[in-house]
C-alpha positions in Angstrom: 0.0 0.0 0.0 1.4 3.1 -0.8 1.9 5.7 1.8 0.0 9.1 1.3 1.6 12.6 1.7 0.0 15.6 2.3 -0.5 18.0 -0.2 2.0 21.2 -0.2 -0.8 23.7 -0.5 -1.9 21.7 2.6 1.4 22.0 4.6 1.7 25.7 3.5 -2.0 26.5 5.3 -1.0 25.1 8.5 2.2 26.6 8.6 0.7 30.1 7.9 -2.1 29.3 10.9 0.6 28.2 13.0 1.5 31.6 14.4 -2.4 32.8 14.7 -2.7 29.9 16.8 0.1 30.5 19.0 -1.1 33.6 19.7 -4.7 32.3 20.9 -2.7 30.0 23.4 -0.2 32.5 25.0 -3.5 33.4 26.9 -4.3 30.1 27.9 -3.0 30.2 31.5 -4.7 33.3 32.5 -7.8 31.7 30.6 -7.7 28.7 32.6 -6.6 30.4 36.3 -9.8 33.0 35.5 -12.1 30.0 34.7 -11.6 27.2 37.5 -11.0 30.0 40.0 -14.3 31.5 38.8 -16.0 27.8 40.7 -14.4 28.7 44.3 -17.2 29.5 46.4 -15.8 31.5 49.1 -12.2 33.2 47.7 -11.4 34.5 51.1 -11.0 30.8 52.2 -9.1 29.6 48.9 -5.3 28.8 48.9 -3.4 28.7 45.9 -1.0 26.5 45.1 0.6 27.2 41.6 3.9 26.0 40.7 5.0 29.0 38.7 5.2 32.4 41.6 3.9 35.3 40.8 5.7 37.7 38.0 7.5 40.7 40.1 6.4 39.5 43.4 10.5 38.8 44.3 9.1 35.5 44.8 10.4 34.9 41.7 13.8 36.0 40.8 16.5 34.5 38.6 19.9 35.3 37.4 19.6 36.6 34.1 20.6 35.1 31.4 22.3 36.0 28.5 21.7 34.7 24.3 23.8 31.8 25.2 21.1 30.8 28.9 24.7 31.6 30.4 24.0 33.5 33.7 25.3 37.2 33.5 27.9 38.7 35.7 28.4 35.2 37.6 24.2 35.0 38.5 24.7 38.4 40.6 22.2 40.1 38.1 18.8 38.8 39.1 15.0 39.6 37.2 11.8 38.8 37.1 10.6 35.5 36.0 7.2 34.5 37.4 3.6 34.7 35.5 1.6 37.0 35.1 -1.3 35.2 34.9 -0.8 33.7 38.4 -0.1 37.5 39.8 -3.5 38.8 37.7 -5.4 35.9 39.3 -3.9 36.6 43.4 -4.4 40.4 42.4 -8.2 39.9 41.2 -9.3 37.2 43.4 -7.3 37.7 46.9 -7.4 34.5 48.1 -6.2 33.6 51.8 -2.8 32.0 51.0 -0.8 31.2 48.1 2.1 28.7 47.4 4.6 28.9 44.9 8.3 27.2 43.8 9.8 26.6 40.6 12.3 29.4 41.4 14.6 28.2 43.9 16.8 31.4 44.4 13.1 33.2 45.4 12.7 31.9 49.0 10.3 34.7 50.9 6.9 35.5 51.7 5.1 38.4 50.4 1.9 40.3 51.1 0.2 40.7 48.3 -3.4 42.5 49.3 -5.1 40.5 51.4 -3.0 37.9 50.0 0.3 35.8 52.0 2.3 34.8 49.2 5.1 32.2 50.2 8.0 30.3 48.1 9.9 28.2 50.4 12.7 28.0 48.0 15.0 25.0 47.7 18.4 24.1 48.1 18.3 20.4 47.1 21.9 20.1 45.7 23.0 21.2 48.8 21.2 18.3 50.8 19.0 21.0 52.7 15.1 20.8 52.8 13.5 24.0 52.7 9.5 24.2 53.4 6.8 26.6 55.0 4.8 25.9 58.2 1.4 27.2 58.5 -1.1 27.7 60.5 -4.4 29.2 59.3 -7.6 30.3 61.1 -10.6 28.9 60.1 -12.6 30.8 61.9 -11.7 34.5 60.1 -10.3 32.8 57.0 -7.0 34.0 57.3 -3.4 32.7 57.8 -2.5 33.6 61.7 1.3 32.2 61.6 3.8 30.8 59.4 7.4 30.4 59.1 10.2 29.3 56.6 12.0 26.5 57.6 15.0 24.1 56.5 16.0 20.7 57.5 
């Protein structure tokens, strides 16, 4: 049986789609958070818990990096690297708590509104585990202690 190709004309149309649809889906995320945190019933009370921190929260800075992903000046140059989407959705919904990682320079906590944000960080090469305990009120909805801690 012989095998069939597609046609160039073919190729050439999805090819030329290919950047409009790229452009639909760099919205996704903020598309998604917006949806599924539209269902919480009582956003005072939610916790996030999103991998990625949110963008210029200095929960989420990086050394820079130059064309090569080399880090500049040695790593001493940090920037912003978290999503927007995830600092839209903690701006516009102000949940209770939210927990980040993914950048493991970023350890902290930051207010953010009504919102704690916390990024325990990590130093796993090193052999030391880095976490957050928490202690929330479930009375006024609200986080009444924490602490960063390593192990």
């Amino acid at each position: 049986m012989a095998k069939s190709f597609r046609s160039p004309a073919k190729v050439l149309r999805r090819l030329t789609l290919a950047p409009l649809a790229a452009r639909k889906l760099r919205n996704w995320p903020r598309f998604m958070y917006h949806y599924a945190l539209g269902l919480v019933p009582d956003m005072g009370r939610a916790i996030f818990n999103f991998h990625a921190p949110p963008y210029g929260s200095g929960l989420d800075d990086a050394p820079a990096l130059d064309a090569n992903l080399r880090p500049m000046h040695g790593g001493a140059v940090m920037k912003p690297v978290g999503s927007t989407a995830v600092s839209d959705a903690i701006v516009r919904h102000q949940p209770m708590l939210s927990v980040h990682g993914h950048i493991h320079e970023s350890r902290g906590i930051k207010k953010m509104g009504r919102t704690l944000a916390i990024n325990p960080g990590s130093v796993y090469g090193d052999g030391v585990l880095q976490g957050a305990l928490l202690e929330l009120d479930p009375k006024k909805g609200k986080v009444s202690k924490y602490l960063l801690v390593n192990g």
